[in-house]
C-alpha positions in Angstrom: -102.6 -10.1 44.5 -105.7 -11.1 46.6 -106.1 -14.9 46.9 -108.8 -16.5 47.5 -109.1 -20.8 47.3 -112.2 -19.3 44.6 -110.8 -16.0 43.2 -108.0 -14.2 42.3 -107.9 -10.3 41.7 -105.6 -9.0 39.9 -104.6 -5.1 39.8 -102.5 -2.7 37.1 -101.9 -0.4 34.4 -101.5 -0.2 30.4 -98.1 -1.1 29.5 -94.6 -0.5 31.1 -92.5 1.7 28.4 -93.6 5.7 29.5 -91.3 8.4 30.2 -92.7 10.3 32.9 -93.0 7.0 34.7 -88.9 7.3 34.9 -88.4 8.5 38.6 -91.9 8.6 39.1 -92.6 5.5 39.5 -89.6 3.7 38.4 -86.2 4.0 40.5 -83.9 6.4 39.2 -81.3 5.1 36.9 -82.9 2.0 36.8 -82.2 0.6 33.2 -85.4 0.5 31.1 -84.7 -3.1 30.0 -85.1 -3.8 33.7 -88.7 -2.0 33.8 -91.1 -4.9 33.3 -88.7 -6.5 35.7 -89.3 -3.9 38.4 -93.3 -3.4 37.8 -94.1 -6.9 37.9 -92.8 -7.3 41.4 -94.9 -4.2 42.2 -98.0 -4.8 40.2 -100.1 -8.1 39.8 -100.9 -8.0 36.4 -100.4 -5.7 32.9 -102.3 -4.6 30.2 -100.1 -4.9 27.1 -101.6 -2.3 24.6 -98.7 -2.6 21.7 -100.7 -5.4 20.5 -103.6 -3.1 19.6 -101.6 -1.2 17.4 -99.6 -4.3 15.3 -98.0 -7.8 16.0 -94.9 -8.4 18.3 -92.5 -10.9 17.1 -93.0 -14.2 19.3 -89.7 -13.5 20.7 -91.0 -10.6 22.8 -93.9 -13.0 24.5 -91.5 -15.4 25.4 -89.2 -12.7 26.8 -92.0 -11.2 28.9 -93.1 -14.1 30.4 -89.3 -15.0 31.3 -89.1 -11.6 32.9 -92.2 -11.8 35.3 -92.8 -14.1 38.4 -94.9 -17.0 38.5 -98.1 -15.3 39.4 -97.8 -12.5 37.2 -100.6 -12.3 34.8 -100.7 -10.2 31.3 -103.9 -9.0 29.7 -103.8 -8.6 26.0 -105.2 -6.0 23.9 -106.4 -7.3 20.4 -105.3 -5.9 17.5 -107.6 -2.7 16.2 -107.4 -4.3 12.6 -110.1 -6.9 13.8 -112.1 -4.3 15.7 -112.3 -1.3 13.6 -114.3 -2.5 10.6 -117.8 -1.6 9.2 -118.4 -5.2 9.3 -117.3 -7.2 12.1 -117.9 -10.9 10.3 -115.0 -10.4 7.9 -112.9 -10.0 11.2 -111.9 -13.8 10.9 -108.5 -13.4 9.2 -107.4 -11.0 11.8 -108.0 -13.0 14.5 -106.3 -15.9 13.6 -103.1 -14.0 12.6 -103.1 -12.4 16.0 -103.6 -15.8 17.7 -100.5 -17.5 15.4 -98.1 -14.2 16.3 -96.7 -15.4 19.6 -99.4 -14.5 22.1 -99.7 -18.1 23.6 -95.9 -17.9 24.4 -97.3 -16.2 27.5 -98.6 -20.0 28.4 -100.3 -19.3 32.1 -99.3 -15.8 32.0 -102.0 -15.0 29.2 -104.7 -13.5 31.1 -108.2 -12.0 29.1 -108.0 -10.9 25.6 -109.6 -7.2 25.6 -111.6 -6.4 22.3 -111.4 -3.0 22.3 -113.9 -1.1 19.7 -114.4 2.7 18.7 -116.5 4.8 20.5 -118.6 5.3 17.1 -118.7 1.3 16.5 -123.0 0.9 17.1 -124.1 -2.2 18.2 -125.5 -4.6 15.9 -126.7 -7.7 17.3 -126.1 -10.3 14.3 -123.0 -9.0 13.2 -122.2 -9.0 16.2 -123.0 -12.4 17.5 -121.1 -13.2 13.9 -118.0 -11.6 15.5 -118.3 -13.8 19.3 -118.6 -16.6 16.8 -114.9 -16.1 15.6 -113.2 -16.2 18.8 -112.2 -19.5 20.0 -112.3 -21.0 23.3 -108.7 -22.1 23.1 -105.6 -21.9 20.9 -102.9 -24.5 21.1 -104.8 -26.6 23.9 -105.0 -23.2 26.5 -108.1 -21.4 27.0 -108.7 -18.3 26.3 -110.6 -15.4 27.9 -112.3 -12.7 26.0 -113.8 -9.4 27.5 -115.5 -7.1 25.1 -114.5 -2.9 25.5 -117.6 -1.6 24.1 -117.7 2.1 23.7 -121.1 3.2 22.4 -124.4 3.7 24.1 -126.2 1.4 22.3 -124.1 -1.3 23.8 -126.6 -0.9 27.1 -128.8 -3.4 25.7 -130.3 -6.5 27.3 -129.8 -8.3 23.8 -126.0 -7.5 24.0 -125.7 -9.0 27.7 -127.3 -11.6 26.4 -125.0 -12.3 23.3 -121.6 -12.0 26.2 -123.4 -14.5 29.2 -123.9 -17.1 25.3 -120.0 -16.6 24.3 -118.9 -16.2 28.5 -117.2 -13.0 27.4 -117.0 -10.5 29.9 -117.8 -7.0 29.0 -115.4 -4.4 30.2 -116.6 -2.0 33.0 -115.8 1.6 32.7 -115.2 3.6 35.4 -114.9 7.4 36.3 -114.8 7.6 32.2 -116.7 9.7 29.7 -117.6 6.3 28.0 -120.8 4.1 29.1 -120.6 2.2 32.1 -122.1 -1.2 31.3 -121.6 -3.0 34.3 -123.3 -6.5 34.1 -121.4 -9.6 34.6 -121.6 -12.2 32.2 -118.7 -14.2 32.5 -116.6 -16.1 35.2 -114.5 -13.0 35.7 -114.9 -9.2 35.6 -112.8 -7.1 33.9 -112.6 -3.3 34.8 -110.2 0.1 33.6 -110.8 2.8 35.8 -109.7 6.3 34.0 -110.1 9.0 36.6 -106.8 9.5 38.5 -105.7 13.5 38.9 -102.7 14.8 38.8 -103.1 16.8 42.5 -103.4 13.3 44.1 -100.3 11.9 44.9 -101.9 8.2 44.8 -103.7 9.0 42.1 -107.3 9.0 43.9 -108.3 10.4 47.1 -108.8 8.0 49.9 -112.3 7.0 49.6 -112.3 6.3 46.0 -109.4 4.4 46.2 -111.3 2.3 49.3 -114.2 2.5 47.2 -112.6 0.7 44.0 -111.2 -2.3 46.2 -114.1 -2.8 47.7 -116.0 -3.7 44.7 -112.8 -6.0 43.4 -113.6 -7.7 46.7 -117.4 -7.8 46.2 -116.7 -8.7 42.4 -114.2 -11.8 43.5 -116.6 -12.8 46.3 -119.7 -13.0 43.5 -121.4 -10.1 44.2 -122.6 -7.2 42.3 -120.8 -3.9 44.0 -123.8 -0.7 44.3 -123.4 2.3 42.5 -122.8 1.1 39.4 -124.5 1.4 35.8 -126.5 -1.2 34.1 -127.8 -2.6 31.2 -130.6 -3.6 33.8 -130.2 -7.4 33.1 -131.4 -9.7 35.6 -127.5 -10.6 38.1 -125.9 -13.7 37.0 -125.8 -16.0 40.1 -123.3 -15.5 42.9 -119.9 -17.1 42.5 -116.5 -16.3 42.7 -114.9 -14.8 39.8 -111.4 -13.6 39.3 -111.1 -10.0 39.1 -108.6 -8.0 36.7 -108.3 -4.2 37.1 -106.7 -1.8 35.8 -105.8 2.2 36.4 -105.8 3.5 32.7 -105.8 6.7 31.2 -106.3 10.0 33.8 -103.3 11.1 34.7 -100.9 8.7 33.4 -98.4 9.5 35.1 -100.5 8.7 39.0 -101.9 5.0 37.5 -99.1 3.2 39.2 -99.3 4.8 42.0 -102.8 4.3 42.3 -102.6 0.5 41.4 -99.9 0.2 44.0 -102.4 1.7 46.7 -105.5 -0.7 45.5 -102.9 -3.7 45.6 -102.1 -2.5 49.7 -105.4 -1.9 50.7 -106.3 -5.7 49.3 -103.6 -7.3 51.4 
């Protein structure tokens, strides 16, 4: 992890339960009970994607956060259930189970909550802005950090921008990935899933894109806008620091730690 007295960047993958990772990345023999254990003294952060797909008993937050060190960080995906709808509004119920299921036994360890929508889901500025409505600024006296993965062109609008910078929800930067990259800031921190690691490099990425990646973490954490990447062509939020969460999804899955380990070194 790269700290700063301002920012914070935080780097690593989507979840900690896969197969291939078994001598790969994790020791062999190690017991897979032991697995968060192990990558959360490797990584600085993880995206826990079981939450996208139903609830996990309360039990399980409060073992994860047991499991990892102090400064270890989890980023949430929210459930699909309050995503994939016709008619984001009626999304209410959803959220509020998902918020009562045992997520806030993370405590300091919850990082952003990623609303992840379908690549077909159009954007549609009231129902939208009726959606940003229902998610609350805290739960159980803890704040709470949204970041919106948006997956459809039409989501590189200056009216959509505009609704995220209203609700301080940052929208989720995709790169070396079929999908859109909307890469506007518009909230205190940046979140970002890279998706292009290859199985022939054994980090993942070659070199240069690897250097390339962690130096827009640092030009992200420092307040800056890194070059090279796609807009909605809104006018830059002003400089300040912002903490910085990435993380090495999809690709080969089997390189992502690999390739988070190597942004994590070349951050110091």
């Amino acid at each position: 992890m790269k700290n700063t007295a301002q920012s914070r960047i935080r780097i690593g993958v989507g979840g900690w339960n896969y197969e291939p990772w078994r001598g790969a990345f994790y020791p062999e023999g190690l017991a897979q009970k032991r697995e968060l254990e192990y990558a959360s003294r490797v990584l600085t952060s993880i995206e826990i994607n079981s939450t996208y797909y139903g609830s996990q008993r309360p039990e399980s937050f409060m073992k994860w956060h047991d499991e990892t060190p102090d400064h270890f960080v989890f980023a949430v995906k929210a459930p699909r259930f309050a995503t994939n709808r016709r008619v984001l509004a009626e999304a209410g119920a959803s959220i509020e189970k998902f918020f009562a299921s045992g997520v806030m036994n993370l405590k300091a360890k919850l990082g952003p909550v990623n609303w992840q929508f379908a690549p077909t889901k159009a954007f549609d500025a009231d129902d939208f802005a009726a959606f940003l409505k229902l998610l609350p600024d805290s739960v159980e006296g803890q704040s709470v950090r949204h970041a919106l993965e948006v997956r459809h062109e039409s989501f590189r609008s200056p009216e959509f921008i505009a609704l995220a910078r209203e609700y301080g929800a940052a929208v989720v930067i995709a790169g070396d990935s079929d999908y859109p990259q909307i890469a506007d800031l518009s909230a205190p921190f940046v979140y970002a899933r890279i998706m292009g690691t290859a199985e022939d490099e054994p980090e993942g990425y070659a070199e240069k894109a690897l250097d390339r990646w962690a130096e827009r973490a640092r030009t992200w954490a420092a307040g800056g806008m890194p070059e090279g990447l796609a807009t909605a062509g809104t006018k830059p939020l002003p400089a300040k620091h912002r903490d910085v969460f990435l993380y090495v999804i999809s690709g080969h899955k089997v390189r992502n730690p690999a390739a988070a380990a190597a942004l994590i070194r070349r951050l110091g």
